[in-house]
Structures are given as structure tokens and as C-alpha cells.
C-alpha positions as CSV (number, residue, x, y, z in Angstrom):
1,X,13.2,-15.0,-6.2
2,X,15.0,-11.8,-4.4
3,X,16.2,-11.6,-8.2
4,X,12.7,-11.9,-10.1
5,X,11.9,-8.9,-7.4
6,X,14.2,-6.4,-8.6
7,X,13.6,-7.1,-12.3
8,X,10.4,-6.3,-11.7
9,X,11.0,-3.2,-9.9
10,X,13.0,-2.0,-12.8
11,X,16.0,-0.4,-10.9
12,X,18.3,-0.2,-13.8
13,X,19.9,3.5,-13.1
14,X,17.5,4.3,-10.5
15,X,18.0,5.8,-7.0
16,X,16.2,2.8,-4.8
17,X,14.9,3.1,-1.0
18,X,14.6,-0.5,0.3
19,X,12.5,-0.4,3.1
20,X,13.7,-3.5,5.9
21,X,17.3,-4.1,4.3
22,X,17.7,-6.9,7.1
23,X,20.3,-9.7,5.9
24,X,21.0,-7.5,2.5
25,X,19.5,-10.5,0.3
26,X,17.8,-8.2,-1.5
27,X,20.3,-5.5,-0.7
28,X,22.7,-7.4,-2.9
29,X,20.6,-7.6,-6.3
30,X,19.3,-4.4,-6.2
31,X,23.0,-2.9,-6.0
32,X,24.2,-4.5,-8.8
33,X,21.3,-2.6,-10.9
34,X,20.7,0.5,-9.2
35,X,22.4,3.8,-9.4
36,X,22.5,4.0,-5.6
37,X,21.0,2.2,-2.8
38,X,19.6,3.6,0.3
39,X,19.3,0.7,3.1
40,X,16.5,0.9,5.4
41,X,17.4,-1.0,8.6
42,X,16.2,-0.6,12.4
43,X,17.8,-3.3,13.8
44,X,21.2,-1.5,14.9
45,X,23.2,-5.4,14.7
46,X,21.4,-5.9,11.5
47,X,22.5,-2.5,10.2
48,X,26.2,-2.9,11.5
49,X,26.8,-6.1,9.7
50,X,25.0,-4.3,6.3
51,X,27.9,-1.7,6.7
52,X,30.7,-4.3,6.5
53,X,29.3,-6.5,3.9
54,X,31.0,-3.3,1.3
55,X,27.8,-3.6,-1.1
56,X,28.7,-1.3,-3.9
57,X,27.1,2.3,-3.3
58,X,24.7,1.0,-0.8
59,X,24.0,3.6,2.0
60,X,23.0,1.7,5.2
61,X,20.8,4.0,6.9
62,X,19.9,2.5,10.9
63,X,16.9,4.3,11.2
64,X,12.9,3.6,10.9
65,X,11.8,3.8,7.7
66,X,8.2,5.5,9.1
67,X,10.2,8.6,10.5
68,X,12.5,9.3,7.4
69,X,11.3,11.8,4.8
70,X,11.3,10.2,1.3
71,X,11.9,13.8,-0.4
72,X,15.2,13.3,1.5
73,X,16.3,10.5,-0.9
74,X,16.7,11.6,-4.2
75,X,12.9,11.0,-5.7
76,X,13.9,7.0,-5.2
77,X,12.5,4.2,-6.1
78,X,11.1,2.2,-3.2
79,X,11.1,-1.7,-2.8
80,X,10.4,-3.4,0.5
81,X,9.9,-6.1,2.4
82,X,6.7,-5.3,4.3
83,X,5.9,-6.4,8.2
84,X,2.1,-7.2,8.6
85,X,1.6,-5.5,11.7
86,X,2.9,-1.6,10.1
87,X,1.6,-2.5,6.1
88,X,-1.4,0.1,6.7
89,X,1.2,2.7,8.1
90,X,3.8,2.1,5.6
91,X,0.7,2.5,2.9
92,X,-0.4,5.5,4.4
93,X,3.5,7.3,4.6
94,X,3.9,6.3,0.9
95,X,0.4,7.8,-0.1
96,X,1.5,11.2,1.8
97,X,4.4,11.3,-0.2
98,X,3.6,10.5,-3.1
99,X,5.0,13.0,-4.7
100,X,8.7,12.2,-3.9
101,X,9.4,8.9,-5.4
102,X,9.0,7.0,-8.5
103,X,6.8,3.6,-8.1
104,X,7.2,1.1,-5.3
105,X,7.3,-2.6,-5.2
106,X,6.3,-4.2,-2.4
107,X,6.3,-7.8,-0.5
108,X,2.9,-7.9,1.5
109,X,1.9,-11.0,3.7
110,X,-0.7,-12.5,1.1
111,X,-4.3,-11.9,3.3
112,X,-3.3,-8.4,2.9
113,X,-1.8,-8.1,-1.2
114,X,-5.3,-10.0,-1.6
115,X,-7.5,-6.9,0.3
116,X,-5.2,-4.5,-2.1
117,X,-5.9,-6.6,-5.1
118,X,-9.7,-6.9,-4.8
119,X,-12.3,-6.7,-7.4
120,X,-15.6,-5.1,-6.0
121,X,-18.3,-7.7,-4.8
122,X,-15.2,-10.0,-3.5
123,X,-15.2,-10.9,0.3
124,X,-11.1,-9.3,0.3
125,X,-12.6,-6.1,-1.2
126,X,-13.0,-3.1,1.8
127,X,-11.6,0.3,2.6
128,X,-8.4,-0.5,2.5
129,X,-9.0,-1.7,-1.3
130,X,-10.4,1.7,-2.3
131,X,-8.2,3.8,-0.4
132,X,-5.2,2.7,-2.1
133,X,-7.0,2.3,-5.9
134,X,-7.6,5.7,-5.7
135,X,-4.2,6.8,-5.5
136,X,-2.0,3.9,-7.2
137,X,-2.4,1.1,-10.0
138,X,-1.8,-2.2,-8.5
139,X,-0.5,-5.5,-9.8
140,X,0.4,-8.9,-8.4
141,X,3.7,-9.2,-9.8
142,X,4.5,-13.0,-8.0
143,X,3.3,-15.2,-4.9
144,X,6.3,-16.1,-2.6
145,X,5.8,-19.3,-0.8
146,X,6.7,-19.0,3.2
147,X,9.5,-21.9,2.8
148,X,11.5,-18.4,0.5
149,X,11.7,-17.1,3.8
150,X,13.6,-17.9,7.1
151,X,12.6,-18.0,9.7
152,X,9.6,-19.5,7.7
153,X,6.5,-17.6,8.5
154,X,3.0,-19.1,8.8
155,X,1.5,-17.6,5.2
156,X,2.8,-17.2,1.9
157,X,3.5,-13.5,0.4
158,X,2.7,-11.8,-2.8
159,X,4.8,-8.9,-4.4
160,X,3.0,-5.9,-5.4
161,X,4.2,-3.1,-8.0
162,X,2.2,0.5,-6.7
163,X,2.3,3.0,-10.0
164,X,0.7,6.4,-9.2
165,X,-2.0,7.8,-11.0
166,X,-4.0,10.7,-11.3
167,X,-6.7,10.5,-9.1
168,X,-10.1,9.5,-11.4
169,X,-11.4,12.5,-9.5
170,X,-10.6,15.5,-6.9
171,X,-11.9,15.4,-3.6
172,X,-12.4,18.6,-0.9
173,X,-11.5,16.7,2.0
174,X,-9.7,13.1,1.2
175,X,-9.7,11.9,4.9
176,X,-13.0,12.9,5.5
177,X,-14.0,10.6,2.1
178,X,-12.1,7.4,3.6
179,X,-13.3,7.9,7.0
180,X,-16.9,8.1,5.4
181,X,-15.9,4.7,3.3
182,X,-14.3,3.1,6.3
183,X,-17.4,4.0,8.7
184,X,-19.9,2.5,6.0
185,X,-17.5,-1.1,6.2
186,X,-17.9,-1.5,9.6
187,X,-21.2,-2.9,8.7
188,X,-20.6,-4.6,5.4
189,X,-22.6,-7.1,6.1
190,X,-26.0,-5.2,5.4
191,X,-27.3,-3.4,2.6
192,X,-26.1,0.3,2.2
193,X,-29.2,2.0,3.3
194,X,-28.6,0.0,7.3
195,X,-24.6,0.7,7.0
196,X,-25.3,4.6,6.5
197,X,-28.5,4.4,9.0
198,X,-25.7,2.7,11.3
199,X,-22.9,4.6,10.9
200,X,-24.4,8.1,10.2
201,X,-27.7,7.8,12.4
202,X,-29.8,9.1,9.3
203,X,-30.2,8.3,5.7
204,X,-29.4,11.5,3.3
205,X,-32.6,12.4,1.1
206,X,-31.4,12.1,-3.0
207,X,-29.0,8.6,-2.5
208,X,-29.9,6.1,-5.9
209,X,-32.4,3.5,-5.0
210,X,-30.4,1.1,-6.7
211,X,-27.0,1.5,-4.4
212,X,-28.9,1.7,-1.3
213,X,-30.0,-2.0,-2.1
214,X,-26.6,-2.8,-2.1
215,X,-23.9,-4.1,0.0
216,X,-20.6,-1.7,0.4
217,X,-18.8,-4.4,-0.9
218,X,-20.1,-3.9,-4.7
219,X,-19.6,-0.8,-5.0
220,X,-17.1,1.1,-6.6
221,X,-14.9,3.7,-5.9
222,X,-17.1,6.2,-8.1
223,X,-20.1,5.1,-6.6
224,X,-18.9,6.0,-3.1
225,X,-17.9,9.2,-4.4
226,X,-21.3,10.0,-6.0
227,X,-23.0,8.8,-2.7
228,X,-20.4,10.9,-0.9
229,X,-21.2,14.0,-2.9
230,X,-24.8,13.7,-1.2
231,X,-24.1,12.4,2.0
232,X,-21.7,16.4,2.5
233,X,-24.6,18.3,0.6
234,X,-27.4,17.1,2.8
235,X,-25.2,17.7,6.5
């Protein structure tokens, strides 16, 4: 499995950044492809036995991967194994910079590769789902039962490949479009017109009839943009 991984990250004479380098199961396929290996690890005994295990030019780095600068490691690759509780910040510190690796692969708990995944109108499909379609292509590369991994979690995982794109359009303010996204999921539940009356207060003159009928969860990451436009015209 740790193998199917890095053939599907396509390392082959790439600079890689493995985010959570842990036992160096991973560690040791991807060095056999890649032109240099940079090995997350915070755990300082997990890093020190990394550093004697003489993987050929790995680079054991004991440090947390949310405080490095990725422009640091030679526009890398990045492949990790993802904790649940930090997948939203590791999300974010990739979308930030963007600009200084390649593609990442990543191994998210499965609730959450299925919230990245989601088609509109599916009950997975939320903020989370835009905010990351709008910067990357996504694909579910393979699911990982939890018996792969030990000690042997509750839930199964899914590996993700993130290509960037060019954004399908350009926005003013981007955090003040996800906030207005996120806001209007916090009641997705009820139609459109009640989550903006909820979350706003008001309902913005000139919004289509026929998304305000709605639910957030059918609509698409142009629609939100078009009812965005609006919503910043009319404050």
C-alpha cells in the first residue's frame, strides 16, 4: 500500500516533503524514487531513530510541519500522512503556499477525503468542499482500510492527489468569500433566502429567485460567487 502511495504521487526525480515521516514506512519507498527526501517528524524519538535508519538522501527534519516554510524546500513535492484533528490547518498552509510546491498527495481519515470529494447536493458537500475546489483538482486515488495501520484506528482512510489550478475566477477579497460561504453553511439545513436572512440579518435586493429556493448544499462554487458579487454590491 505505502508503495501504490508513492506511484501515485509520481516522485520519480522529484524533490518530496513528507509531512509525518513517523516509522519511515513511507520514508523508505519514497527514497528509492525521489531525488531527495525531506522528513517531516515532530516526535524528537521518532525523528532520532529516522536519522539512524541511513535512508538514502533522506533529510530528517524534527520540526512541525505547520511552522516550516515550504519555499524553503526546493519547490517539493508534498506527500503526507494527515492527522484528523490539524487536516483543515494543513489544508489551509498548503493553499497559502501554493505557489512553492508541485502537487501533493495526501492520506485523510475517510469522513474528511469524502467532504473534499463532494459532488454538490451530497450531504459530505460544505465549505470545506468549495474552499479547496477552488484552488486544487481532487481525486481519490485509493481507500486504506484501518487494519493498514497500527495502532489500528477506528475508520478507514482515503488517499487524495491535490493538482493546482487556475482559479475558474478572481476574487477581491478570498477570505472574505469563504467566510461569506462558511457563514451561509452554518444553516444548511434551510433554503438560501433563511441561511442569508440568518447569517447576514437581511436579504440583498437582485439575488436569482431560483437559488434563493435552494439549499447551500446545491449550489456551486459559481453560484456562490455570482450571489457573492451581489451580496458586496448591495453592503
Amino acid at each position: 500500500m505505502a508503495k501504490k502511495i508513492v506511484d501515485s504521487a509520481r516522485v520519480c526525480d522529484h524533490v518530496v516533503l513528507e509531512i509525518g515521516a513517523g516509522k519511515g514506512i513511507l520514508t523508505r519507498h519514497i527514497a528509492q524514487e525521489a531525488q531527495k527526501v525531506f522528513a517531516v517528524e515532530i516526535d524528537k524519538e521518532l525523528a532520532s531513530t529516522l536519522k539512524t535508519r541511513a535512508f538514502p538522501h533522506v533529510v530528517v527534519i524534527n520540526e512541525d510541519f505547520l511552522r516550516l516554510s515550504i519555499r524553503d524546500y526546493e519547490r517539493p513535492v508534498v506527500i503526507g500522512n494527515i492527522p484528523y484533528s490539524i487536516t483543515t490547518l494543513i489544508l489551509e498552509k498548503l493553499i497559502r503556499e501554493r505557489d512553492y510546491f508541485k502537487w501533493a498527495v495526501l492520506t485523510l481519515q475517510k469522513e474528511y477525503a469524502e467532504r473534499i470529494l463532494a459532488q454538490s447536493g451530497s450531504r459530505k458537500y460544505g465549505a470545506i468542499t468549495l474552499y479547496v475546489q477552488y484552488y486544487f483538482s481532487t481525486k481519490k486515488i485509493v481507500v486504506i482500510p484501518s487494519r493498514y495501520f497500527s495502532p489500528r484506528p477506528k475508520v478507514s482512510s482515503v488517499v487524495v492527489s491535490f493538482i493546482k489550478k487556475i482559479p475558474p475566477f478572481t476574487l477581491r477579497d478570498e477570505k472574505k468569500f469563504f467566510d461569506f460561504i462558511q457563514g451561509v453553511f452554518r444553516y444548511r439545513r434551510k433554503s438560501l433566502k433563511n441561511a442569508i436572512l440568518h447569517y447576514l440579518g437581511t436579504l440583498p435586493e437582485g439575488i436569482d429567485k431560483h437559488f434563493l429556493s435552494k439549499r447551500p448544499e446545491h449550489l456551486t462554487l459559481d453560484d456562490f460567487h455570482e450571489i457573492y458579487t451581489i451580496v458586496e454590491a448591495c453592503r
